[in-house]
N, CA, C and O atoms as a Maestro MAE file, in Angstrom:
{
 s_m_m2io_version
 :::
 2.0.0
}

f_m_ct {
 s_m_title
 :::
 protein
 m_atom[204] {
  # First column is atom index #
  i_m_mmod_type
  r_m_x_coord
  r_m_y_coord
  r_m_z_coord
  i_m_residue_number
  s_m_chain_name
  s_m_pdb_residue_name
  s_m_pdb_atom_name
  i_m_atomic_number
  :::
  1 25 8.809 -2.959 0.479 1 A "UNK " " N  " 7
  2 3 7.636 -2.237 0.917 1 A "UNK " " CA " 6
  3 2 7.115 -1.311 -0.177 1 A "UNK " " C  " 6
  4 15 5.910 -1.256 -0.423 1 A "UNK " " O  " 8
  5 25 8.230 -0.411 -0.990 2 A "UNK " " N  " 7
  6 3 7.633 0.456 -2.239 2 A "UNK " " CA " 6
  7 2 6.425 -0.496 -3.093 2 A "UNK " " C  " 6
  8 15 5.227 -0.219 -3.156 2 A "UNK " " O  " 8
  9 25 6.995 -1.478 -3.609 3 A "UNK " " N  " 7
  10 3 5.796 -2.310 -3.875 3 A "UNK " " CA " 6
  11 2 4.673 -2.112 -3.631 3 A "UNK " " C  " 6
  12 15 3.828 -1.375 -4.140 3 A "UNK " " O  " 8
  13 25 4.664 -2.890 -2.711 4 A "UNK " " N  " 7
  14 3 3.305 -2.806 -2.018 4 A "UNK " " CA " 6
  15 2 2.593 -1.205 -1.714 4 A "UNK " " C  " 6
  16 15 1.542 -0.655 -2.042 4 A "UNK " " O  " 8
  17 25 3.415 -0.944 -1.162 5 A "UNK " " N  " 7
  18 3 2.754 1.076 -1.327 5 A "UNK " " CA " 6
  19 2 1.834 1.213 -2.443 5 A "UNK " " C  " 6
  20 15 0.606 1.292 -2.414 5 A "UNK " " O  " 8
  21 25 2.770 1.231 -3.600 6 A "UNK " " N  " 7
  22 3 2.120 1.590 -4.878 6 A "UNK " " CA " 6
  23 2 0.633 0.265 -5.294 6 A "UNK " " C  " 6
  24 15 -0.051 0.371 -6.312 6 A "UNK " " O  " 8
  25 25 0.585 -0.018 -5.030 7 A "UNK " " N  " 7
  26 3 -0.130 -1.322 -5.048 7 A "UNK " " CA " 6
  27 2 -1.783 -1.026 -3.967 7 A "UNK " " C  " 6
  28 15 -2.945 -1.274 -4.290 7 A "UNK " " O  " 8
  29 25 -1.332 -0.526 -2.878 8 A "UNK " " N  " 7
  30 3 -2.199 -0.350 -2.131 8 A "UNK " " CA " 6
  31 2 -2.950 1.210 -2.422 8 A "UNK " " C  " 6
  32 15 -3.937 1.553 -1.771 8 A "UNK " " O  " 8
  33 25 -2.451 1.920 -3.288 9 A "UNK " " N  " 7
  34 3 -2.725 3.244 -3.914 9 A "UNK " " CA " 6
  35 2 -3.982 3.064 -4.764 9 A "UNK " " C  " 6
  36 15 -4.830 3.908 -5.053 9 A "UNK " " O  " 8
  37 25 -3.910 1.746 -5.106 10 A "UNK " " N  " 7
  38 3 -5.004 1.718 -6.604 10 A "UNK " " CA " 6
  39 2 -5.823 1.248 -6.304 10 A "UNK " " C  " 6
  40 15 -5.770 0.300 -5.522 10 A "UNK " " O  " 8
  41 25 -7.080 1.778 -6.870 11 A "UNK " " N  " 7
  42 3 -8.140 1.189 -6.856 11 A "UNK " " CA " 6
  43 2 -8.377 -0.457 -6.653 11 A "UNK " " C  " 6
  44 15 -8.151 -1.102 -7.677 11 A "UNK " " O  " 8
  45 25 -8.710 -1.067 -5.734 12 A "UNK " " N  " 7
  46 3 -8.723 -2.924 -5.959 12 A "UNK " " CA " 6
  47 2 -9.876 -3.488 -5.947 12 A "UNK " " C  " 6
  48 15 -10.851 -2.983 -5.390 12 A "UNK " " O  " 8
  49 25 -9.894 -4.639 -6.585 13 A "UNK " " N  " 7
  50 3 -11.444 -4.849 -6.539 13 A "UNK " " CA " 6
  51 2 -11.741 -5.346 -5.368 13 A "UNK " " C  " 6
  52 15 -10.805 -5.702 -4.653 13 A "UNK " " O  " 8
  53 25 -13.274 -5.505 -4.838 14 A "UNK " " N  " 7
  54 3 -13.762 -6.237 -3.394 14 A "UNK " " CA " 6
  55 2 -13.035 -7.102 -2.871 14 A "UNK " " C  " 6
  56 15 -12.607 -6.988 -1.722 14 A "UNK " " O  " 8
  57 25 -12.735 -8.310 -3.800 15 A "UNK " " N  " 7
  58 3 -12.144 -9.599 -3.218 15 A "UNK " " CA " 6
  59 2 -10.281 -9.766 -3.362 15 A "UNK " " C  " 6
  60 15 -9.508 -10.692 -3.116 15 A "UNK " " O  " 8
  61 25 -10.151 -8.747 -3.741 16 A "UNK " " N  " 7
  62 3 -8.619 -8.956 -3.954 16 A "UNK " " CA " 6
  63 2 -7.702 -9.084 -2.501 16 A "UNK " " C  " 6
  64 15 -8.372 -8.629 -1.573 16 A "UNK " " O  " 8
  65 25 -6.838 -9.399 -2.210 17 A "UNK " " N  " 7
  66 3 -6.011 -9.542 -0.922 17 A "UNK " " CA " 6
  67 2 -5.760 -8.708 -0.235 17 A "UNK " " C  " 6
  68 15 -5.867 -8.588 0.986 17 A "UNK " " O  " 8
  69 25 -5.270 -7.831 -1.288 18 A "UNK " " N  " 7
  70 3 -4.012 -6.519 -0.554 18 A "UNK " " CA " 6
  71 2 -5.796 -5.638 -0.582 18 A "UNK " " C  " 6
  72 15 -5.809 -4.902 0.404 18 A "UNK " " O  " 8
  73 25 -6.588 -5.569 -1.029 19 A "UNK " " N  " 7
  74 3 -7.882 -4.588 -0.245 19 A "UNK " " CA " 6
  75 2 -7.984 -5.053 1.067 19 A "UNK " " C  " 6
  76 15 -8.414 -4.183 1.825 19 A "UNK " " O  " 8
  77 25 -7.684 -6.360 1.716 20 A "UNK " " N  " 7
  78 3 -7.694 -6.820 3.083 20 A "UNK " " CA " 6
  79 2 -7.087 -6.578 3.950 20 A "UNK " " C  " 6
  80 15 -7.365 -6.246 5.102 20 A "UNK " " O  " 8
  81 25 -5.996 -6.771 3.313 21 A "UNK " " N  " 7
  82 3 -4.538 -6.911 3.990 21 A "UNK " " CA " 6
  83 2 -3.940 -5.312 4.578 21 A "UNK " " C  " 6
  84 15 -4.024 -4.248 3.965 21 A "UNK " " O  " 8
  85 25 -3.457 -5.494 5.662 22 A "UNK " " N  " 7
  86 3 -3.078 -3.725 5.992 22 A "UNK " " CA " 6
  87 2 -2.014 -4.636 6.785 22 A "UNK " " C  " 6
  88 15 -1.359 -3.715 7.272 22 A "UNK " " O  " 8
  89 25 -1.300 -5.967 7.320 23 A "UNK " " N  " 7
  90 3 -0.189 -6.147 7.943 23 A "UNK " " CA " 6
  91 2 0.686 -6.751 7.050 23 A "UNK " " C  " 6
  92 15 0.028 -7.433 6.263 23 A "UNK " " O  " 8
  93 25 2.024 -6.812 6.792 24 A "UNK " " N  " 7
  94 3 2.761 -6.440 6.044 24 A "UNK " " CA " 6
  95 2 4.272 -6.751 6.655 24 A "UNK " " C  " 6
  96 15 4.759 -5.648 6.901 24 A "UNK " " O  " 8
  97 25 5.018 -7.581 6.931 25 A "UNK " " N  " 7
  98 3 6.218 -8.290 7.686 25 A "UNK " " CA " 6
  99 2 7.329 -8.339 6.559 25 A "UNK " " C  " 6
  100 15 7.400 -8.844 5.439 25 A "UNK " " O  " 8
  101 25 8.185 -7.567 7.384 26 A "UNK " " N  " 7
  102 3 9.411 -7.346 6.908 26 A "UNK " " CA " 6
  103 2 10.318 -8.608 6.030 26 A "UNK " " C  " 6
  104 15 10.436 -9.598 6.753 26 A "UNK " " O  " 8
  105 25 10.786 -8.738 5.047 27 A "UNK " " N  " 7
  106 3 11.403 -9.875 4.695 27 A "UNK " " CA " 6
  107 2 13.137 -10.253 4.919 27 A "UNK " " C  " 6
  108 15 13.834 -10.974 4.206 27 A "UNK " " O  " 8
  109 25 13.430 -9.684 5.851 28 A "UNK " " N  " 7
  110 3 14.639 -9.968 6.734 28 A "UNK " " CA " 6
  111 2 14.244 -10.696 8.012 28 A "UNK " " C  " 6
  112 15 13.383 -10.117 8.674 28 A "UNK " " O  " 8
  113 25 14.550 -11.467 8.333 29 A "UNK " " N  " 7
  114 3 14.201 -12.286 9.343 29 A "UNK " " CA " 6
  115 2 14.673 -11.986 10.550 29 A "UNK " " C  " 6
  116 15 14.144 -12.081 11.657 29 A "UNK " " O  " 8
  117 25 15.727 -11.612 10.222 30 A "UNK " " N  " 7
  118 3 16.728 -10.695 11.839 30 A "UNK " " CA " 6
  119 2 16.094 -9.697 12.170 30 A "UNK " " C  " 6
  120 15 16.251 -9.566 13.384 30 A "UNK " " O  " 8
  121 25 15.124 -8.494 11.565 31 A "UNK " " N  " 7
  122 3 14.392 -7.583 11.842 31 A "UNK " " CA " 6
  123 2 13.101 -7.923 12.861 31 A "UNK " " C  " 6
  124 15 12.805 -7.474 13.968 31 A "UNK " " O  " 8
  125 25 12.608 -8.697 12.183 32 A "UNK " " N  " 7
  126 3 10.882 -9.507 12.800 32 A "UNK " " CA " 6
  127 2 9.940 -7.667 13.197 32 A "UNK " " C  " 6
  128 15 9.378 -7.214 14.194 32 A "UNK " " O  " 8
  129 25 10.252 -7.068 11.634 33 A "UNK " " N  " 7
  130 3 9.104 -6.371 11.949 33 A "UNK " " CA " 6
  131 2 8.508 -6.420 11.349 33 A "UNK " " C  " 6
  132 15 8.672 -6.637 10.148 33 A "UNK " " O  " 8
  133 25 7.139 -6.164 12.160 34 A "UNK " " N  " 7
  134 3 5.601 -6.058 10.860 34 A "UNK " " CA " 6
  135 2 5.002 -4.211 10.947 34 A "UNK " " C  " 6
  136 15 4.642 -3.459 11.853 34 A "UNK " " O  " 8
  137 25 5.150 -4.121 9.624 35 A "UNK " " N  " 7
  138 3 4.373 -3.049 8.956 35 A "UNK " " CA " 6
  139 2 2.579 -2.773 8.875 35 A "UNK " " C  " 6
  140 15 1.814 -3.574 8.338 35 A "UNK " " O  " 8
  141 25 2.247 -1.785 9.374 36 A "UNK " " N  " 7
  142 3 0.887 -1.717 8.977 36 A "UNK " " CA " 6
  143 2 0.225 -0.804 7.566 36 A "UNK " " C  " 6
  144 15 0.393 -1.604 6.646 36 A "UNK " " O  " 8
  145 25 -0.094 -0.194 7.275 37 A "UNK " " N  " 7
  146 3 -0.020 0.403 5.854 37 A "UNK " " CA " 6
  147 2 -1.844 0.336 5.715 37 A "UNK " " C  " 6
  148 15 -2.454 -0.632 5.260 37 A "UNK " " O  " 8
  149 25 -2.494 1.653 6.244 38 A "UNK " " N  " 7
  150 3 -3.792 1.625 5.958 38 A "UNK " " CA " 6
  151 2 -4.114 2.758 5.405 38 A "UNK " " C  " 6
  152 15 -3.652 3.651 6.116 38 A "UNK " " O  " 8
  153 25 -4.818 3.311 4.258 39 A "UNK " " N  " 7
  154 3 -5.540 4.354 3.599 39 A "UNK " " CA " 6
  155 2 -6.223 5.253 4.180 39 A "UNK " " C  " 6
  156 15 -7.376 4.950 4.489 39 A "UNK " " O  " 8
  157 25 -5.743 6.559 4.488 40 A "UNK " " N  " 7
  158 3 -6.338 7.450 5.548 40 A "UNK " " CA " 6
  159 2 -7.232 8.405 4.996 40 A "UNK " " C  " 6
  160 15 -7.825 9.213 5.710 40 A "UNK " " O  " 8
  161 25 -7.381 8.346 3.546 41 A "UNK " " N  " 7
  162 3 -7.839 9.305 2.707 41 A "UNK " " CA " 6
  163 2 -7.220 9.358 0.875 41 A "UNK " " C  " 6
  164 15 -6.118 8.973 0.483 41 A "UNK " " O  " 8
  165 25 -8.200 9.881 0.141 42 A "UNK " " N  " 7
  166 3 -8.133 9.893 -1.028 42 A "UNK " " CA " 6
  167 2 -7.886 11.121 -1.990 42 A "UNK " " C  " 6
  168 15 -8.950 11.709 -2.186 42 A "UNK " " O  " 8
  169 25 -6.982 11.605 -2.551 43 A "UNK " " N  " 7
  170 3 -6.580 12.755 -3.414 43 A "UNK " " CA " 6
  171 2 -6.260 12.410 -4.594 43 A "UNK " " C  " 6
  172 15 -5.527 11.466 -4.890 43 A "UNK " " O  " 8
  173 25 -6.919 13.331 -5.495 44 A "UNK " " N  " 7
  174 3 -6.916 13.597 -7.086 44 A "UNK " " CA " 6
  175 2 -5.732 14.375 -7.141 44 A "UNK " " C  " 6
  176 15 -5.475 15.194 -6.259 44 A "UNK " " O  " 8
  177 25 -5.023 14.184 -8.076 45 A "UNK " " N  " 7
  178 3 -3.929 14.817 -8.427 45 A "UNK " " CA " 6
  179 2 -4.266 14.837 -10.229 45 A "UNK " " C  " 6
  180 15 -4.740 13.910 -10.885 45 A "UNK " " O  " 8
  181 25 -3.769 16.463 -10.817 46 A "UNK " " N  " 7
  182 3 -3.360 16.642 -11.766 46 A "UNK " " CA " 6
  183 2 -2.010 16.064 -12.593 46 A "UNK " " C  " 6
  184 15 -0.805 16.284 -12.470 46 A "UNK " " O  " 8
  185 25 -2.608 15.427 -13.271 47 A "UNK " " N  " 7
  186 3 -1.068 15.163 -14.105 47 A "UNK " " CA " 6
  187 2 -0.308 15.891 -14.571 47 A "UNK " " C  " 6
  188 15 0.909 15.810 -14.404 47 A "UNK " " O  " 8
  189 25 -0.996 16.900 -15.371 48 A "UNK " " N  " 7
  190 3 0.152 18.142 -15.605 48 A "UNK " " CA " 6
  191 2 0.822 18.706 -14.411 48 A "UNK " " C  " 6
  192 15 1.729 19.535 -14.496 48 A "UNK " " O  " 8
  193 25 0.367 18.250 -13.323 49 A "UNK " " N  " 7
  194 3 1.017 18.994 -12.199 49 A "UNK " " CA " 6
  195 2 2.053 18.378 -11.981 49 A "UNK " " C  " 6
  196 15 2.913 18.836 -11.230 49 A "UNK " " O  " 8
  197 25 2.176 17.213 -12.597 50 A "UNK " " N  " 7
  198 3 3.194 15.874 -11.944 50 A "UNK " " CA " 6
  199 2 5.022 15.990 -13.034 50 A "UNK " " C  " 6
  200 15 6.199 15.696 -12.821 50 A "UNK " " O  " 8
  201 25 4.203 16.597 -14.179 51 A "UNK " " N  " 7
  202 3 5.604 16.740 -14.976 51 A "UNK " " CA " 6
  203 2 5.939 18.155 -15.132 51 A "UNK " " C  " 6
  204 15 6.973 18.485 -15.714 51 A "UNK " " O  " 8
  :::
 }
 m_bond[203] {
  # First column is bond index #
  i_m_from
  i_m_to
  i_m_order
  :::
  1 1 2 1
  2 2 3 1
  3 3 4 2
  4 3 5 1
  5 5 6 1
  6 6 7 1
  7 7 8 2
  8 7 9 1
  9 9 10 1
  10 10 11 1
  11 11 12 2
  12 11 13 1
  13 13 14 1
  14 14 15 1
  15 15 16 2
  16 15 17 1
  17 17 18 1
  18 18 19 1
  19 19 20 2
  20 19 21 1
  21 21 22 1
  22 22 23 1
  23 23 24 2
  24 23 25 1
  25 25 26 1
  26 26 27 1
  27 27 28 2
  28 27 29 1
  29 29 30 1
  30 30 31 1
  31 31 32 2
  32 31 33 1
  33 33 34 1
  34 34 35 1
  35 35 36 2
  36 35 37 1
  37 37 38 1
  38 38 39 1
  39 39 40 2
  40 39 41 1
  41 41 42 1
  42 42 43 1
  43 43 44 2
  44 43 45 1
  45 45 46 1
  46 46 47 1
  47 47 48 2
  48 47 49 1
  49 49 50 1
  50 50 51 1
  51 51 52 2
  52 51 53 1
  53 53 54 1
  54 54 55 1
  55 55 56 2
  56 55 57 1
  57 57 58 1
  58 58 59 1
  59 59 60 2
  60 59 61 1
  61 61 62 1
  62 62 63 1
  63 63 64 2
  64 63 65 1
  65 65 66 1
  66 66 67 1
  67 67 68 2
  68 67 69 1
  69 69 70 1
  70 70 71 1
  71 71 72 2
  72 71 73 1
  73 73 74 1
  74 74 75 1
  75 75 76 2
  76 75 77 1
  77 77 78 1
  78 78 79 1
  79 79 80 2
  80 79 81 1
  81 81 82 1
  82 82 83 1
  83 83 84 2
  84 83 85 1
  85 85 86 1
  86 86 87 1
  87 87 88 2
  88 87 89 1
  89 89 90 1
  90 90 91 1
  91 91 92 2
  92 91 93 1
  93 93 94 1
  94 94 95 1
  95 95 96 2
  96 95 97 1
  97 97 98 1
  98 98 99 1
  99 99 100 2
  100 99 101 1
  101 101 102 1
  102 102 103 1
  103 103 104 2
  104 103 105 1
  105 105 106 1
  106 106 107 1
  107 107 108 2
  108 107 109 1
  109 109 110 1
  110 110 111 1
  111 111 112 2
  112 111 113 1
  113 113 114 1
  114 114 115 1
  115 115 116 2
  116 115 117 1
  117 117 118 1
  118 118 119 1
  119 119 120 2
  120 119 121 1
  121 121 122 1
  122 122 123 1
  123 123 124 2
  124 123 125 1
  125 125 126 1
  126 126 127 1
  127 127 128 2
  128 127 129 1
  129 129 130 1
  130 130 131 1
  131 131 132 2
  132 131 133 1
  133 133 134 1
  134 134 135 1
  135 135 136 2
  136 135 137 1
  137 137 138 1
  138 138 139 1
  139 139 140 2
  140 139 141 1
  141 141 142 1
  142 142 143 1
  143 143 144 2
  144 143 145 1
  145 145 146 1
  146 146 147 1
  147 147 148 2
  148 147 149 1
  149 149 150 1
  150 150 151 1
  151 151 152 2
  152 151 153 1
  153 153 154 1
  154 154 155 1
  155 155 156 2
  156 155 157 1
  157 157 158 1
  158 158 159 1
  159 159 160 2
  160 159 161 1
  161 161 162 1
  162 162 163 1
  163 163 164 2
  164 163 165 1
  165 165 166 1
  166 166 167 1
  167 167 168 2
  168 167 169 1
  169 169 170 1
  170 170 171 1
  171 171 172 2
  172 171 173 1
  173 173 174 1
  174 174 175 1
  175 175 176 2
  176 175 177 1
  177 177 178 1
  178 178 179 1
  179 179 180 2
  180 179 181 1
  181 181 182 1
  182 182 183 1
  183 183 184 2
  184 183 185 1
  185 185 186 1
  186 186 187 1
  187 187 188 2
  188 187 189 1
  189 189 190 1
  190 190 191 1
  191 191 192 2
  192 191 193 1
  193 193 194 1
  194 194 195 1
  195 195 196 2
  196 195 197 1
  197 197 198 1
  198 198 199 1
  199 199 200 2
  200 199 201 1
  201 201 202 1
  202 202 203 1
  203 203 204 2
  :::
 }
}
């Protein structure tokens, strides 16, 4: 799932997948859960703030 997190953070272009995509299924099969993962809002962060 980190993957995809970081992935869904960035800017994507119009036609790309994961701009579509917000369901997201676990890859353990014994689990059978699906994830949703949608963008609730957008924040600028300082980099110097980050190190």
């Amino acid at each position: 799932m980190l993957p995809l997190l970081a992935a869904k953070q960035r800017d994507l272009p119009a036609g790309d997948r994961l701009a579509q995509d917000s369901h997201f299924i676990c890859p353990d099969p014994e689990e059978r859960l699906v994830m949703k993962v949608e963008r609730t809002g957008r924040r600028t962060m300082n980099s110097e703030d980050l190190t």
